[in-house]
C-alpha positions in Angstrom: 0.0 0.0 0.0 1.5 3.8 -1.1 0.9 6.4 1.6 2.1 10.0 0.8 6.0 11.0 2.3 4.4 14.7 2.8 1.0 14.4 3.9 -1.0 12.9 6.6 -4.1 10.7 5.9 -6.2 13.8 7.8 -4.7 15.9 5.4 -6.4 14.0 2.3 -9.8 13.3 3.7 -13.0 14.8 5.1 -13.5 14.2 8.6 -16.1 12.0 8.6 -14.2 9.6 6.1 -11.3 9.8 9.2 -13.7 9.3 12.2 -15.3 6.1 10.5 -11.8 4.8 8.7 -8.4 5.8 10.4 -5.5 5.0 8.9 -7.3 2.6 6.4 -8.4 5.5 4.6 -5.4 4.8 2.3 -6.8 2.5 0.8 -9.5 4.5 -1.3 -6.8 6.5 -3.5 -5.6 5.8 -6.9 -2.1 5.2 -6.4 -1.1 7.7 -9.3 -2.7 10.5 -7.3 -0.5 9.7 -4.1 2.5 9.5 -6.1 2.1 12.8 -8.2 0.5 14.7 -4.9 4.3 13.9 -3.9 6.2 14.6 -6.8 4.2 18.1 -6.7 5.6 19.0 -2.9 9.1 17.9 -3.7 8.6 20.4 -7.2 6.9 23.3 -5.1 7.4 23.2 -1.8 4.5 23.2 0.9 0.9 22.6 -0.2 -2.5 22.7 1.6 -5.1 20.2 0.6 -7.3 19.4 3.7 -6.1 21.5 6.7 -9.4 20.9 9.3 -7.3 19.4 11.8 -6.0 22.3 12.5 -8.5 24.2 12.6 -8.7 25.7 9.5 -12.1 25.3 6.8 -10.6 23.0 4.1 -12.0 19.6 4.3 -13.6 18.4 0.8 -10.4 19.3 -1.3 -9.1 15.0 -1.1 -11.5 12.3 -0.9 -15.0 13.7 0.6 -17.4 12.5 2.2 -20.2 10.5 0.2 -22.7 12.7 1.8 -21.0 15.9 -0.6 -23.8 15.6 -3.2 -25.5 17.9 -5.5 -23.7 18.1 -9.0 -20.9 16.6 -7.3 -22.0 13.1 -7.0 -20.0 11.6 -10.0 -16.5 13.7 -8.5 -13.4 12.4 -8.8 -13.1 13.2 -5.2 -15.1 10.9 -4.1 -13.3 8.1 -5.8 -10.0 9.1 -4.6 -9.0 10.5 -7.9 -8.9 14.3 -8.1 -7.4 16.9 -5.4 -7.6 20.1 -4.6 -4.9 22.0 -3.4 -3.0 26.0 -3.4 0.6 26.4 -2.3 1.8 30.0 -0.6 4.6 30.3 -2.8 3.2 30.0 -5.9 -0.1 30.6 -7.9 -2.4 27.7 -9.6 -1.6 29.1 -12.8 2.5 29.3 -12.2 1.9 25.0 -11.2 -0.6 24.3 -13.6 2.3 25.7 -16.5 4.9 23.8 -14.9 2.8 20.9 -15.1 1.9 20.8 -18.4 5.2 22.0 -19.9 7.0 19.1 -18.0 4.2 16.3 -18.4 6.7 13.6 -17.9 7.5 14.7 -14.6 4.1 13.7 -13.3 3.1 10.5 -15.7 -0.3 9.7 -13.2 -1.6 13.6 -14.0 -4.4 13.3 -16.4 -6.6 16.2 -16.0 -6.4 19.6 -14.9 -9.0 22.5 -14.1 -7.8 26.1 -15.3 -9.4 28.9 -14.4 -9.6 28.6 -10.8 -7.2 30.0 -8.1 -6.4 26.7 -6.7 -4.6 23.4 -8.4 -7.2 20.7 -9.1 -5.9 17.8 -10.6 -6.6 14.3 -11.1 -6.3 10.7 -12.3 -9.1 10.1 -14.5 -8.5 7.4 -17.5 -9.1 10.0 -20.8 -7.8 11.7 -23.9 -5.6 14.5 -23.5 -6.1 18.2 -25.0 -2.8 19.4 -24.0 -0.3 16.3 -24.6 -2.0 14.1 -22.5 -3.5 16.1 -20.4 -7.2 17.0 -20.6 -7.3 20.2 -19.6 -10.8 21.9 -18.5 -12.3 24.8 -17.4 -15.3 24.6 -15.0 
């Protein structure tokens, strides 16, 4: 089983998805994800996906809770597929270029969301618009 170098299991899930699974959690994420979530922090530094443990209001951004519904229900997230996450030395858009000039540094990264002012990213198994990655805008 892959666990993430950088992050703590808290720091990928909702809190209900902790409280019920622990530890165990692991087990729902594409391995891909894990391993390119880690290549990302040794490329950039610090990044926040999930920081509700301490304290702070981040808590869908890694696997959520199957209770997150609306238009959500098909997420990635929810399949532990897609993350969400900002770093505070540099923007979205400054990782999202780095990403897709240098695709072969992060071989699991499949999809990315432009656009917004975080780095969403994911895992998904489809045709690429830029190389290939399928880039998309929400």
């Amino acid at each position: 089983m892959y666990k993430c170098k950088h992050f703590n299991i808290k720091e990928l899930v909702h809190p209900d998805v902790y409280s019920k699974y622990g530890e165990t959690a692991w087990q729902f994420f594409d391995v891909g994800l894990l391993k390119s979530l880690d290549a990302l922090r040794d490329k950039f530094g610090s990044l926040t996906v999930n920081d509700w443990q301490w304290g702070g209001i981040f808590k869908e951004r890694g696997l959520r809770s199957l209770d997150y519904g609306g238009i959500h229900n098909r997420s990635l997230h929810k399949h532990g597929k897609a993350i969400d996450c900002h770093s505070k030395t540099y923007t979205a858009d400054e990782m999202r270029k780095y990403i897709l000039d240098n695709q072969d540094e992060f071989p699991y990264i499949t999809e990315l969301e432009l656009d917004v002012s975080w780095l969403h990213f994911g895992t998904r198994n489809r045709e690429g618009t830029i190389g290939r990655i399928f880039a998309f805008k929400p």
